[in-house]
N, C-alpha and C positions, 0 to 999 in steps of 0.2 A: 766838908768831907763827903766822898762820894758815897753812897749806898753799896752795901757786897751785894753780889749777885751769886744764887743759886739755878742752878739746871733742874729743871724736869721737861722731860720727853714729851710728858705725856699733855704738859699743857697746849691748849686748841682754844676755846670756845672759850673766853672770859671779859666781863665786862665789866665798867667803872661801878662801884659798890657790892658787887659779887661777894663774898665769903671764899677765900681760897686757902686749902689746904697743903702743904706740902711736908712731906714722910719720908723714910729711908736715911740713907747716910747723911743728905743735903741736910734735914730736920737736925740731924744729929750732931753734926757741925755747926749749923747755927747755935743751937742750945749751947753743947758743951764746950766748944773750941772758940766759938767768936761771942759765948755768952750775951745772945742776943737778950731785949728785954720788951716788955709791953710797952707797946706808944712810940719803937723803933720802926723806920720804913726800912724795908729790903726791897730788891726787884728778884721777879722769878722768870727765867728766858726758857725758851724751848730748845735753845741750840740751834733754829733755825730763824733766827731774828726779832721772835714775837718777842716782849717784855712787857709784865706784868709789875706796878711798883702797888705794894701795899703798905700800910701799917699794920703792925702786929699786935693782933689783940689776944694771942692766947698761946703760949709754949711749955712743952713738956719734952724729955728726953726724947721720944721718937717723934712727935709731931709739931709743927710752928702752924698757924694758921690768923689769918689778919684780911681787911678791908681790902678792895682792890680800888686803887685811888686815882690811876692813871693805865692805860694801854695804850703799846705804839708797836708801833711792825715798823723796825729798822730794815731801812732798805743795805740788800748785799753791797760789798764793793765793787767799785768799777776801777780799773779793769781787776778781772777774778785774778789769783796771782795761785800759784800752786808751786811748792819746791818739793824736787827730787832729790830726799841727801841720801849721800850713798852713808850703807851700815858703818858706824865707824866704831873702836875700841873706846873704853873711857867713859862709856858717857855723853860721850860730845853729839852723836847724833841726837840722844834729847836733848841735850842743851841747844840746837839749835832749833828743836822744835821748839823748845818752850820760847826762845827768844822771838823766832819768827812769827809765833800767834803773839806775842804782843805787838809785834811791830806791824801786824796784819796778814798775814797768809793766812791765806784761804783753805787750801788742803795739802795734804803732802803725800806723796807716794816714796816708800822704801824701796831703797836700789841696792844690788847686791851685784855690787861691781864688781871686776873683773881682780882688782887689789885690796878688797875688802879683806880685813883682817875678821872681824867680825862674822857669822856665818849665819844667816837664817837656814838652814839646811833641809830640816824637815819640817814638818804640817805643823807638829808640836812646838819649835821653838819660834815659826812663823805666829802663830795666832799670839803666844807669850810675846813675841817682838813690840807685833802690833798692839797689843793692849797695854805694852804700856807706853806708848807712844801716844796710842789715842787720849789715856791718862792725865800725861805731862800739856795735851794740847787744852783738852777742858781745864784742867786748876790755872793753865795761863791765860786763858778766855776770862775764865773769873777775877782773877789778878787784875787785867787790862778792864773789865766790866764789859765784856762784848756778849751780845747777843746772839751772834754766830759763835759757832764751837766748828773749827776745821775738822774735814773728816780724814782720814789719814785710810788709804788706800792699801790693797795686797802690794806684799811684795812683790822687787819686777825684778826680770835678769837684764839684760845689754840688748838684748836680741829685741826682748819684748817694749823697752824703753824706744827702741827706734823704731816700730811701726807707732807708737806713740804719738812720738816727734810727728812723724807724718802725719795721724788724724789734725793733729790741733794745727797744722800748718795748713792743714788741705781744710779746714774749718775759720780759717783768716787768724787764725791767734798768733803767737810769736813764740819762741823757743832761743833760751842763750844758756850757754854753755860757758860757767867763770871758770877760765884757765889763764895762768897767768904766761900762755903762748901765745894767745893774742895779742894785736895792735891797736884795736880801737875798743874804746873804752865804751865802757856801759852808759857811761851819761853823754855820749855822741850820739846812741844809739836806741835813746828812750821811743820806743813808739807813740806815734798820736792817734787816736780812736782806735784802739786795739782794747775788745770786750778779755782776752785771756793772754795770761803772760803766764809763763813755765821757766824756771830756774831749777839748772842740772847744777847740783855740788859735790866733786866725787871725794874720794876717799883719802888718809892722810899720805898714802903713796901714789895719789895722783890719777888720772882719768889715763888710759892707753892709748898709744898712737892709734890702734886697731879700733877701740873704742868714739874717739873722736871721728875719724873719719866717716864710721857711720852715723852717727848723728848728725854731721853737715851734710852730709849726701841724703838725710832723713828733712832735711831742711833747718835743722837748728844752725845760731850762729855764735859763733865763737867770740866770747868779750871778756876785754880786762876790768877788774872792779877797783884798780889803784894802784899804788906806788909800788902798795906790801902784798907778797902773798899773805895772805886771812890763812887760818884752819878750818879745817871742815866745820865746825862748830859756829864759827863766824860770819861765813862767805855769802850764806842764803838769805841770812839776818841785815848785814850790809846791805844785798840788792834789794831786798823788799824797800827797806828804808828808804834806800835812791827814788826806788820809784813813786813809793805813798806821798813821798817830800814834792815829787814834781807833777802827780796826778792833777 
């Protein structure tokens, strides 16, 4: 059985037989929800790849604390893979974060597409949006045991997605856009030694004629993911897979 893994930020600086502490909600989860015990190993990540594996030598309701028995600095993925789901009703755009950090995405930026049903409108329901997005992305980092914790980006409008497009194209990375308009398919069109790959998934009413054409003029390219249109919830989770499968 694998070891659960805990976040803390704050760890930096720790070495094999170290004493390490950890506090807060993570401590408190352990204790009371996964009813950790003495002489169990956990690992504790930073969200930025470090991983710390200890045995536990000592818990209480707010704190766990044990030996440091092992450190490894997981290196990032290659290539970095980042999805843009557009806001969707239901749920379904967490659900495809939560899916997409298992299956490996990197980071995701929120899009407020042009047929989003959904509205991040103002400052207040943006920061609500995002934090519980950045939420669904950490418990599924931990679920999958990953070291990295995807960072989940401001929301974008259409306008600001297409200079986007451009940086990371004018930067050599690659940009696909899954619409089921397209004719060649994503696994025609897997890049080889590309450091960044971006995945646009829009909304359950579809990405815009007006929309599309700026993003291919922004340099994204338009690809089909299969037979079936997917839902929003699916689409980004599908591509990640294609491509970790053929990294």
């Amino acid at each position: 059985m694998t070891r659960p893994v805990y976040v803390d930020p704050e760890l930096t600086d720790v070495t094999p037989g170290a004493l390490l502490r950890l506090s807060g909600d993570e401590a408190r989860h352990a204790a009371t929800v996964r009813r950790t015990r003495v002489g169990e190993q956990i690992d504790v990540v930073n969200a930025q790849g470090l991983r710390a594996t200890i045995t536990v030598s000592d818990v209480s309701k707010t704190e766990l604390a044990g030996t440091v028995d092992a450190v490894v600095q997981d290196q990032p993925h290659t290539p970095r893979i980042t999805l843009v789901q557009a806001l969707a009703k239901g749920g379904r755009d967490e659900q495809a974060v939560e899916t997409a950090t298992e299956y490996g995405a990197d980071s995701f930026i929120p899009w407020q597409a042009e047929r989003s049903i959904v509205s991040w409108s103002d400052a207040a329901k943006a920061r609500k949006g995002q934090s519980k997005w950045q939420a669904t992305a950490k418990a599924a980092a931990k679920q999958s045991r990953r070291s990295w914790v995807p960072q989940v980006g401001d929301v974008v409008s259409s306008k600001t997605l297409a200079h986007h497009i451009s940086d990371v194209v004018a930067g050599g990375g690659k940009v696909f856009v899954c619409h089921e308009s397209a004719t060649e398919p994503l696994v025609a069109s897997l890049p080889a030694g590309t450091d960044e790959i971006v995945f646009i998934v829009g909304p359950e009413g579809g990405i815009t004629d007006s929309e599309l054409a700026m993003f291919t003029d922004a340099g994204a390219q338009v690809v089909l993911l299969g037979e079936h249109v997917l839902r929003s919830a699916t689409a980004g989770p599908w591509a990640i897979a294609v491509i970790r499968t053929n990294a």
